[in-house]
C-alpha positions as CSV (number, residue, x, y, z in Angstrom):
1,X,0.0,0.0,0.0
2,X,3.0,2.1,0.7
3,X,4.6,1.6,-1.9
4,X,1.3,2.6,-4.5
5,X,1.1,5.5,-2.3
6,X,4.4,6.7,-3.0
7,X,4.2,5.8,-6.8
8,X,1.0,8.2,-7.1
9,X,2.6,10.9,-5.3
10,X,6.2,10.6,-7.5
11,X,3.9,10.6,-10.8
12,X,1.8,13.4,-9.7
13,X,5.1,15.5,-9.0
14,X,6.0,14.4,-12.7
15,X,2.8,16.6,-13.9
16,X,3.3,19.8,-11.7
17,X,4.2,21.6,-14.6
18,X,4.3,25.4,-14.6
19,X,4.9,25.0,-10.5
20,X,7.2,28.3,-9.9
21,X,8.9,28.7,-7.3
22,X,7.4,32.0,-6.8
23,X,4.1,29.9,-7.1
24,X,4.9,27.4,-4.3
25,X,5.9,30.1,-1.9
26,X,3.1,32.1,-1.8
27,X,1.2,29.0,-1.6
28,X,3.0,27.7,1.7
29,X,3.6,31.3,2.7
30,X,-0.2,31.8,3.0
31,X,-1.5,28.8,4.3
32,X,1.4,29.3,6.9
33,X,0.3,32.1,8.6
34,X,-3.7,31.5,8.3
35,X,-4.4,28.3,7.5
36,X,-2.0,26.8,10.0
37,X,-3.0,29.0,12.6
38,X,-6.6,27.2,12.2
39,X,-5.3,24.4,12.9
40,X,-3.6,25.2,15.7
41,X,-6.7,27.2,17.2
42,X,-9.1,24.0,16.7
43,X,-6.3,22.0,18.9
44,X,-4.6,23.7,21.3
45,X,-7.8,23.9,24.2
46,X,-7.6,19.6,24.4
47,X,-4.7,19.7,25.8
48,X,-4.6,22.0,28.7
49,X,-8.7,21.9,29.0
50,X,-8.3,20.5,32.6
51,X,-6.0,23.4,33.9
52,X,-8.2,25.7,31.7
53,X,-11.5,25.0,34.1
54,X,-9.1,25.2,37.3
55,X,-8.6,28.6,36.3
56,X,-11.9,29.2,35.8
57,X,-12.5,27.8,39.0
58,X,-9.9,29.6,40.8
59,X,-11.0,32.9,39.5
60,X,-14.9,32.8,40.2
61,X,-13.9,31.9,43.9
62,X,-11.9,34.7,43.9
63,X,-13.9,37.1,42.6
64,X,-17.5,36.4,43.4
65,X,-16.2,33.8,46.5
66,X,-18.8,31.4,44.2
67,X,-17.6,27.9,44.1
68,X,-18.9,26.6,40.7
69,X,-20.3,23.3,39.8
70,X,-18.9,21.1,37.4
71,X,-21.4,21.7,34.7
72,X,-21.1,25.2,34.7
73,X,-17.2,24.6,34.4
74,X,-18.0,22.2,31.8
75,X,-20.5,25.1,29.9
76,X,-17.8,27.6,30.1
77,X,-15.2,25.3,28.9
78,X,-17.5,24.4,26.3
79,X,-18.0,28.4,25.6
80,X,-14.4,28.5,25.1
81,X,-13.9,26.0,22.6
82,X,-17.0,27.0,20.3
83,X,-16.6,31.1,20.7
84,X,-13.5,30.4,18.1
85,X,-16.1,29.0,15.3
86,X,-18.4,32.3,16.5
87,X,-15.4,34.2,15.5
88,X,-15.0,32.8,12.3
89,X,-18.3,32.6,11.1
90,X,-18.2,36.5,12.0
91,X,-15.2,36.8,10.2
92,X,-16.6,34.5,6.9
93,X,-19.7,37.3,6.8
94,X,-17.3,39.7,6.4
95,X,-15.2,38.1,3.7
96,X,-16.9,39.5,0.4
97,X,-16.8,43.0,1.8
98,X,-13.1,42.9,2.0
99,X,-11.9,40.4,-0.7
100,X,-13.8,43.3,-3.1
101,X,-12.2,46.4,-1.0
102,X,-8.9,45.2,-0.4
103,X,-7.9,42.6,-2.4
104,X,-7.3,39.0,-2.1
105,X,-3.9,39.1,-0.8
106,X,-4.4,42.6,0.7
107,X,-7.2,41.0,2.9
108,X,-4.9,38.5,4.3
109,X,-2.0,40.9,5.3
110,X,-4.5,43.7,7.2
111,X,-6.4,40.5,8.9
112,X,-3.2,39.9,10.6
113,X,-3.5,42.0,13.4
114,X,-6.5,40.4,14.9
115,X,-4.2,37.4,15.5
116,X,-1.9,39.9,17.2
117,X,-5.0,41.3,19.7
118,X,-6.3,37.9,20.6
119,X,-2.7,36.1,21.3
120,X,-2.2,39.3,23.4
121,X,-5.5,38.8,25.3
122,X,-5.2,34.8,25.8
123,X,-1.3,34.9,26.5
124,X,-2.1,37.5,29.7
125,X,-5.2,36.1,31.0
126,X,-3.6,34.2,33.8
127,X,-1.6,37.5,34.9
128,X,-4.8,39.3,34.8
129,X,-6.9,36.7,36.3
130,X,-9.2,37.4,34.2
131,X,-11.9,34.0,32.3
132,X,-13.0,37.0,29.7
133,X,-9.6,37.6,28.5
134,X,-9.7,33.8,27.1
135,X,-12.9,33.9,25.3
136,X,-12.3,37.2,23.7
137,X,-8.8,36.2,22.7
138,X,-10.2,32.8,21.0
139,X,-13.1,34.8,19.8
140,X,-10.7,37.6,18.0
141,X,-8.5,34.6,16.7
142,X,-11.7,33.0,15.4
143,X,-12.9,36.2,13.1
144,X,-9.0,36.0,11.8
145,X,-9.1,32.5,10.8
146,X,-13.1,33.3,9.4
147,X,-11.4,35.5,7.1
148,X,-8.5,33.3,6.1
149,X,-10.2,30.1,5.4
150,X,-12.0,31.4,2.8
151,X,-9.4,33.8,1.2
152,X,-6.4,31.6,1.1
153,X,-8.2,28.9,-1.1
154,X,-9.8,31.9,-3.3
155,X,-6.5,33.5,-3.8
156,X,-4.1,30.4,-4.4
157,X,-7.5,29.2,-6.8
158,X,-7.0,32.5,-8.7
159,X,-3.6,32.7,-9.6
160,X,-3.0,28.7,-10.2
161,X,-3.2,27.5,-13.4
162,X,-6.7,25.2,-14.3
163,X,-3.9,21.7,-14.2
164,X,-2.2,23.1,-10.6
165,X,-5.9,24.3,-9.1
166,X,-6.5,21.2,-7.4
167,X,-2.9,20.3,-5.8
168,X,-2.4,24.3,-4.3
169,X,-5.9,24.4,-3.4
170,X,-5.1,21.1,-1.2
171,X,-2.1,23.4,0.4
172,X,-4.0,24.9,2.7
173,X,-5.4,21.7,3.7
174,X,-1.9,20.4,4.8
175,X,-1.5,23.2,6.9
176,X,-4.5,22.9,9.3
177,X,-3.4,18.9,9.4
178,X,0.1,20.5,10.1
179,X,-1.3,23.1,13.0
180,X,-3.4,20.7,14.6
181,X,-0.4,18.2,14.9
182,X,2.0,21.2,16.1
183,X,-0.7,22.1,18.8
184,X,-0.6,18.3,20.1
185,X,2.9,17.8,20.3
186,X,3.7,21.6,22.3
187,X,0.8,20.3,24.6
188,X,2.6,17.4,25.8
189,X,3.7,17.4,29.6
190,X,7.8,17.4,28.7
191,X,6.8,20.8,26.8
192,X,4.3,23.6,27.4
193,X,1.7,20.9,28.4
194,X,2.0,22.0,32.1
195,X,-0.4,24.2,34.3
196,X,1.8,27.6,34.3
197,X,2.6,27.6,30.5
198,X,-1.2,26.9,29.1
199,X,-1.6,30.6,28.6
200,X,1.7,30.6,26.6
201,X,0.2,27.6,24.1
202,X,-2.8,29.7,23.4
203,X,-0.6,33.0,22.5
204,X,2.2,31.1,20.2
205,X,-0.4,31.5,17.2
206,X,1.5,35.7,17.1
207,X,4.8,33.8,15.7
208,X,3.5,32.2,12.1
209,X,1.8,35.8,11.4
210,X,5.0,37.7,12.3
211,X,6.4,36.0,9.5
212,X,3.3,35.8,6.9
213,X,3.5,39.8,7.9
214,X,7.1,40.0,6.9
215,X,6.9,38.3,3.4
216,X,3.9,38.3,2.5
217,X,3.2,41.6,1.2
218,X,5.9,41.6,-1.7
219,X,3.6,39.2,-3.8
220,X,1.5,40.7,-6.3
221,X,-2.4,40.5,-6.2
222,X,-4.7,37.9,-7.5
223,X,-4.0,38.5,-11.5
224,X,-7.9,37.8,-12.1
225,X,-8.9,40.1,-9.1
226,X,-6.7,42.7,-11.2
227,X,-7.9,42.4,-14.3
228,X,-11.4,41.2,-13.9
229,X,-12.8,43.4,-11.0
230,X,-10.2,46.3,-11.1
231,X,-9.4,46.1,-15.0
232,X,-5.6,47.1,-14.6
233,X,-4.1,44.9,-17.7
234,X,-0.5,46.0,-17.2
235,X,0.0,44.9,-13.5
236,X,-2.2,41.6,-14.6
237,X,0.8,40.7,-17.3
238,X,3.2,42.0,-15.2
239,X,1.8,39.2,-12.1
240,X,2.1,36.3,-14.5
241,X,5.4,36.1,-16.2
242,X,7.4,37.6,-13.0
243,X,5.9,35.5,-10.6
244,X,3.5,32.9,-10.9
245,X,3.9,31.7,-14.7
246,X,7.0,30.6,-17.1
247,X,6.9,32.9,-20.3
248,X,5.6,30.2,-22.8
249,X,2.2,29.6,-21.4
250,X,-0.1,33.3,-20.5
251,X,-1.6,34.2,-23.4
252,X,-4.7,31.3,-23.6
253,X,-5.1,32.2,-19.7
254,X,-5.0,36.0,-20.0
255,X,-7.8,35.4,-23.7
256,X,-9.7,33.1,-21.0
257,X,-10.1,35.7,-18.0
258,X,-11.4,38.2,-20.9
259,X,-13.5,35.8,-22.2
260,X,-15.0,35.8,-18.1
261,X,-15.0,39.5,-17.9
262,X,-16.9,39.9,-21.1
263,X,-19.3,37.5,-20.0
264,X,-19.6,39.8,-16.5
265,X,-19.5,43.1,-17.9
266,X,-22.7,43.8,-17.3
267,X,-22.7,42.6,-13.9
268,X,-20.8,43.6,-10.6
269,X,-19.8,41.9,-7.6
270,X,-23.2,39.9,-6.3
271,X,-24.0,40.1,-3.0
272,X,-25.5,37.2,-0.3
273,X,-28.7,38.0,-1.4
274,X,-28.2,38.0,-4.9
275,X,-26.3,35.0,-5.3
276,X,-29.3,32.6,-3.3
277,X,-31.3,34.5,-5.4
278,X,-30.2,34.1,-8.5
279,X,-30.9,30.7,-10.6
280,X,-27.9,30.4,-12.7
281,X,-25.7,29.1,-9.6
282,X,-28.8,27.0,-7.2
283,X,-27.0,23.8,-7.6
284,X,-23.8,25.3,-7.5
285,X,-25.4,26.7,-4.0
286,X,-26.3,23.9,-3.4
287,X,-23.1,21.6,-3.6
288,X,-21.6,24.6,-1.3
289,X,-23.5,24.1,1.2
290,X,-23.7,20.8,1.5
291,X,-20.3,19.7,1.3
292,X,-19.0,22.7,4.1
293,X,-21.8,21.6,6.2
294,X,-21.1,17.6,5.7
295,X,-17.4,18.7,6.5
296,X,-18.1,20.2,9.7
297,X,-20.7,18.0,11.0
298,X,-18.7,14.5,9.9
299,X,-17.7,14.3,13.6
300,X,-14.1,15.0,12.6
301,X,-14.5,18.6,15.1
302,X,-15.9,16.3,18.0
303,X,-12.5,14.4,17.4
304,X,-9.9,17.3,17.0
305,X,-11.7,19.1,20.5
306,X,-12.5,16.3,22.2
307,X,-9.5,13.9,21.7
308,X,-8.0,13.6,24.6
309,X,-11.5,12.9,26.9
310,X,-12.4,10.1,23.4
311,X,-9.6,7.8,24.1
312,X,-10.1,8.3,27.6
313,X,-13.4,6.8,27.1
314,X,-12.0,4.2,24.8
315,X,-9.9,2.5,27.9
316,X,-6.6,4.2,27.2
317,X,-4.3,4.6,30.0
318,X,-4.2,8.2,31.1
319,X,-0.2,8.4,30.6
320,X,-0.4,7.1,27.2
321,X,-3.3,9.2,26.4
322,X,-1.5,12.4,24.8
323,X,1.2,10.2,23.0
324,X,-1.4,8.8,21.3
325,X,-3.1,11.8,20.5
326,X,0.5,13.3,19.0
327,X,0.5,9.8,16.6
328,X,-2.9,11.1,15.0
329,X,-1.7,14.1,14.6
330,X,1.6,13.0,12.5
331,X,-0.9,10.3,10.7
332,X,-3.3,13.7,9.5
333,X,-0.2,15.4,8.2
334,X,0.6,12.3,6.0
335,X,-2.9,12.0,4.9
336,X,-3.0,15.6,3.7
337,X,0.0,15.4,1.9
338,X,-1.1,11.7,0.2
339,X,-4.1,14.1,-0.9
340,X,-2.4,17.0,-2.0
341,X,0.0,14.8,-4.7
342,X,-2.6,12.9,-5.7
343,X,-5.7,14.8,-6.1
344,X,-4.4,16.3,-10.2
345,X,-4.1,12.7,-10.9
346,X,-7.3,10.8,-9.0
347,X,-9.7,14.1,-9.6
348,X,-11.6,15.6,-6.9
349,X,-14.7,13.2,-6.6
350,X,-12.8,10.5,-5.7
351,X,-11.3,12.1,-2.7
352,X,-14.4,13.4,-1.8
353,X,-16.5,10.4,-2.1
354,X,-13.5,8.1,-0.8
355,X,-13.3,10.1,2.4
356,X,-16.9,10.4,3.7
357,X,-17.4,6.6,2.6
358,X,-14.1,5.6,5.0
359,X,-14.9,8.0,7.6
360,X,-18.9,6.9,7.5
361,X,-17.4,3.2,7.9
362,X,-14.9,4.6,11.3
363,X,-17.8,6.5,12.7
364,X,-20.0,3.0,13.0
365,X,-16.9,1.2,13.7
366,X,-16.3,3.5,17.0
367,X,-20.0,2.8,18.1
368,X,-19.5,-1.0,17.1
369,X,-16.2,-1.1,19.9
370,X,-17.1,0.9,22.7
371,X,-20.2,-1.3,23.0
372,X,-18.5,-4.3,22.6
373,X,-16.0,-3.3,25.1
374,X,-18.7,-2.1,28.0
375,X,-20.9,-5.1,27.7
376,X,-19.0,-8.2,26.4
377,X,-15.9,-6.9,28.4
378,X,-13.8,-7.1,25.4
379,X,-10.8,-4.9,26.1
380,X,-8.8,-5.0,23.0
381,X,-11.5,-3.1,21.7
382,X,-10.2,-0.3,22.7
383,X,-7.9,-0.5,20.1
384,X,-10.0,-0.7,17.5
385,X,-11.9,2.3,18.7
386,X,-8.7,4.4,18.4
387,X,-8.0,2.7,15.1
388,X,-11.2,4.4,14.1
389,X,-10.4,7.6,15.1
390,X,-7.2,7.6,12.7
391,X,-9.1,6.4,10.0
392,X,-12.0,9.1,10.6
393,X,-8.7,11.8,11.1
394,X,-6.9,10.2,7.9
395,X,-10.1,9.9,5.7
396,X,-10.6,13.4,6.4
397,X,-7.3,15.0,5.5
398,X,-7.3,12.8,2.6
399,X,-10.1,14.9,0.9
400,X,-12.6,16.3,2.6
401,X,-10.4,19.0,5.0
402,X,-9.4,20.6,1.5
403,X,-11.6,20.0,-1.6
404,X,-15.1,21.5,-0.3
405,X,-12.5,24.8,0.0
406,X,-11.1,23.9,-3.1
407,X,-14.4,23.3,-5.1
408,X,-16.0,27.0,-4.0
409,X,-13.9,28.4,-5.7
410,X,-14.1,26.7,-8.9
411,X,-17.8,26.3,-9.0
412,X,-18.2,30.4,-9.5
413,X,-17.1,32.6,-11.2
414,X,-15.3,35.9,-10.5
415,X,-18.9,38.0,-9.9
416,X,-20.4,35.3,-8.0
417,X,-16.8,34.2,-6.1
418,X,-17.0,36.1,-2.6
419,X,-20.5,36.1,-1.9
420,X,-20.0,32.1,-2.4
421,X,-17.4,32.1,0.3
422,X,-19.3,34.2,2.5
423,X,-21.8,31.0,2.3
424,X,-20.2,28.8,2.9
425,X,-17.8,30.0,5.4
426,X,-21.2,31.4,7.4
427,X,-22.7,27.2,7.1
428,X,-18.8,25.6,8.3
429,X,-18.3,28.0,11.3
430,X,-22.1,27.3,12.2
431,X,-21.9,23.6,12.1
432,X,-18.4,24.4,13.7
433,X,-19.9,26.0,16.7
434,X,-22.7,23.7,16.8
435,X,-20.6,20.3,17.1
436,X,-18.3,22.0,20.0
437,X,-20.9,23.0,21.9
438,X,-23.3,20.1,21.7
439,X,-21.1,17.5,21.3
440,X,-20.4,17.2,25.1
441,X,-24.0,16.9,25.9
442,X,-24.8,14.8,23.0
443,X,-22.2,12.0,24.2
444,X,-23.7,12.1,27.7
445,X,-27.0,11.7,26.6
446,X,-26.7,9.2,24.0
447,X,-23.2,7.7,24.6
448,X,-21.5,6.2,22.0
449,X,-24.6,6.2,20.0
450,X,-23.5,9.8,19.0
451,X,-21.4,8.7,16.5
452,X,-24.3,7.1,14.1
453,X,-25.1,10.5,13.5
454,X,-21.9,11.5,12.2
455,X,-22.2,7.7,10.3
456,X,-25.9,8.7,8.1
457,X,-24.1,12.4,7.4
458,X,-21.2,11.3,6.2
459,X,-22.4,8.5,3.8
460,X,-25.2,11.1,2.8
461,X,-22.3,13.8,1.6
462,X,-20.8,10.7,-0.4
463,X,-24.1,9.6,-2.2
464,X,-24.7,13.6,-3.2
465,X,-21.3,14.0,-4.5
466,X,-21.7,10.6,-6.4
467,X,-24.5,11.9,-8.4
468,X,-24.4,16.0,-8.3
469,X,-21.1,17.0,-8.3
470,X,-19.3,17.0,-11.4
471,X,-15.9,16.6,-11.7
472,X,-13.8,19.6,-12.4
473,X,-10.0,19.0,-12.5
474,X,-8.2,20.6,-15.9
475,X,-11.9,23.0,-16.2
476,X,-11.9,26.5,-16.2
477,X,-14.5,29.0,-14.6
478,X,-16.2,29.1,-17.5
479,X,-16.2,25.7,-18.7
480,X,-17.4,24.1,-15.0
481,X,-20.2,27.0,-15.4
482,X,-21.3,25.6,-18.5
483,X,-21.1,22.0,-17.0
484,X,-24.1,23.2,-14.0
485,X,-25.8,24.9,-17.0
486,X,-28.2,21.6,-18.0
487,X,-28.9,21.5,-13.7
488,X,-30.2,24.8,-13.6
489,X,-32.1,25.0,-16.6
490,X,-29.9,27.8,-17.8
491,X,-29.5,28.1,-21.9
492,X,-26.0,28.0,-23.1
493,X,-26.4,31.4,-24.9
494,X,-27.8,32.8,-21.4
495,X,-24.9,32.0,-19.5
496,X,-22.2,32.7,-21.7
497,X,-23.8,36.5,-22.7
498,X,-21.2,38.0,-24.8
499,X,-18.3,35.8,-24.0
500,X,-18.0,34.7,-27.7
501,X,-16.6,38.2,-28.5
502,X,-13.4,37.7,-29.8
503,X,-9.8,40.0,-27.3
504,X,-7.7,41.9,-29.2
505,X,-4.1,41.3,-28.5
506,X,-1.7,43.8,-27.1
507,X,2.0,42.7,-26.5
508,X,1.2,39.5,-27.3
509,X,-1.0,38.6,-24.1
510,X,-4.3,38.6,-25.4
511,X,-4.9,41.8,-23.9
512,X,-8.1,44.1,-23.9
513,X,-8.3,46.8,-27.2
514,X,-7.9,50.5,-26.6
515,X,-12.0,50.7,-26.7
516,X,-12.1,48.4,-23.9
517,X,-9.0,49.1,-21.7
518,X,-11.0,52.9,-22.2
């Protein structure tokens, strides 16, 4: 299995052509300082969540001499692990308004002092002895990383060419695996897994933005958002060659962008309401939605917050508990980058359906072995429940974490693009915030039970991709436009307007004529 693994990922390295440099290190550059940090956020509170409550705990007796119970600490706890996907659906409502204002990669650099302002606020909460300072801080990080999950995929979608889409789109993904397994191995007890340094694991997310702050800003803009939306040809040509293209290969890209701004000259940048509204994209609304919401509520959240207090229920030793943790962490990064390498060669159905189906199958298998090990008393069945946890973590990375990102922003075009990440940035934080706050509750009342939920939602997201979802790899905007046309009853000539207008060239780029530039 190893060995086929490797083979896909050596043969899809042999068809990363036109991968620049300058290409791959914006890409990683980022994902680095957002995406990562996402990561990081969704797993840094498992760790020191008991020391987290005795802080809590210290600080109400101290204040209000009130001794809490443990459900209220459990409530509060629970407040301060889903106030982070509050955050970021705040942040994802805010996300068309500023990828239109400021640019895509102008967004990303001016949302970086959020993470500045809520590392501040979590890193002195224990000096201040103050619960609010906590919440805020995860709150503030949680608009930040609102903002960034949906900009970083619409940025790196914009300026990668149609064959690289799906393997930089799948960057980001890597990252979050990457963050998440960062966060699990600082939280072990030989590290900053110890009661006086929690404050210190929450506030590290300031050290990846210093240096997405420092670099970032000397890569050009999104060469679509340029020429499309702000109509500047000359810094568009300039983008390609210089940094994201080789020479021989602009001038079908650059006639294709003016083939999609023809189509939308007629029509500016559609808001919330317009985009629901209008019937050209329903399916594509659709897809959106269902895919960011099937992500979220796959019970892979309930495993990154809750992973430590899940293997504890499975029969794991305490001591052995957070080495285990750290092993899923390395197996996500693995799985992300298995993904990544293979995803221009498999497509992006395959992933997706592959994924849900596997983590569906590891959902039931967890229910299957926690019974079998309370009432027939079988205790290598604990092993098998944490074997189903990796495959749920692995399935996930493998497609899932990355493509429903991936696929929002190739499902629209440039009009349509940030009202669709608002969307579905709004429906993942939502079904984010909903699985970290129930999903305490929901294991207490229904034990391990819970996790035939996650089962039925998972293979539902695997039967709609089978039979909606088209599959897009080596498609541009317009041609995956034209592939939804049929589902929304939309005539060819309809959708395409006046996109069969021929570009002038100028300097050999396809570029627009003097009428139009005018």
């Amino acid at each position: 299995i190893l060995r086929c693994s490797f083979s896909h990922v050596f043969l899809s390295l042999s068809h990363l052509q036109h991968l620049t440099k300058s290409l791959l290190a914006v890409a990683f550059l980022a994902s680095f300082g957002s995406s990562m940090l996402y990561g990081y956020n969704l797993a840094v509170v498992n760790s020191p969540a008991q020391y987290i409550k005795e802080f809590y705990n210290e600080t109400m007796i101290e204040t209000y001499d009130w001794t809490p119970h443990e459900e209220v600490l459990t409530v509060l706890y629970s407040l301060t692990v889903s106030i982070f996907a509050i955050g970021g659906m705040t942040g994802a409502l805010l996300v068309g308004r500023l990828v239109t204002t400021f640019g895509r990669k102008g967004t990303l650099v001016k949302s970086t002092g959020l993470v500045f302002i809520g590392g501040a606020l979590m890193g002195f909460s224990r000096w201040c002895r103050n619960p609010a300072m906590v919440i805020i801080g995860r709150f503030i990080t949680g608009v930040h990383s609102g903002i960034s999950l949906s900009v970083v995929p619409m940025y790196l979608g914009e300026i990668a060419p149609k064959n690289l889409r799906g393997f930089l789109g799948l960057v980001p993904s890597i990252h979050i695996c990457l963050g998440v397994f960062i966060a699990q191995v600082l939280g072990l007890s030989e590290l900053l897994g110890k009661e006086e340094h929690w404050p210190l694991l929450l506030s590290l997310v300031v050290f990846p933005t210093i240096v997405q702050l420092m670099l970032l800003p000397w890569f050009p803009e999104s060469p679509r958002y340029l020429l499309i939306e702000k109509g500047n040809v000359h810094a568009t040509i300039a983008a390609f060659p210089t940094w994201f293209r080789t020479k021989g290969n602009i001038q079908a890209e650059v006639e294709e962008m003016q083939e999609e701004q023809r189509s939308l000259s007629s029509i500016q940048t559609l808001s919330v309401r317009n985009l629901l509204m209008d019937r050209c994209v329903r399916w594509q609304v659709i897809t959106i939605a269902v895919v960011n919401i099937g992500m979220q509520l796959s019970g892979i959240d309930a495993i990154w917050f809750y992973t430590n207090d899940i293997f504890k229920n499975a029969g794991i030793p305490e001591p052995h508990i957070q080495y285990t943790t750290v092993g899923t962490g390395a197996i996500e990064v693995i799985s992300g980058m298995l993904g990544c390498f293979t995803i221009e060669r498999l497509g992006r159905r395959p992933l997706m359906i592959g994924g849900f189906l596997f983590m569906g199958l590891c959902c039931a298998g967890i229910t299957v072995s926690v019974l079998f090990q309370v009432q027939a008393q079988l205790s290598f069945m604990r092993y098998i429940s944490v074997g189903c946890v990796v495959g749920i973590i692995a399935g996930f990375c493998i497609g899932p974490a990355g493509v429903p990102f991936l696929i929002t922003a190739e499902l629209f075009k440039q009009s349509h693009r940030p009202a669709a990440y608002t969307v579905a940035g709004c429906l993942n934080w939502l079904s984010n915030f909903t699985i970290g706050f129930v999903f305490p509750f929901l294991e207490i009342a229904t034990g391990p039970y819970c996790y035939l939920i996650f089962c039925a939602i998972c293979l539902g997201v695997a039967l709609y991709t089978i039979f909606i979802i088209p599959e897009t790899k080596n498609k541009t905007f317009m041609e995956i436009s034209q592939m939804f046309a049929d589902k929304n009853n939309i005539l060819e000539e309809e959708l395409m307007s006046n996109a069969h207008l021929k570009m002038a060239t100028m300097n050999g780029y396809g570029a627009l004529g003097q009428n139009d530039e005018g």
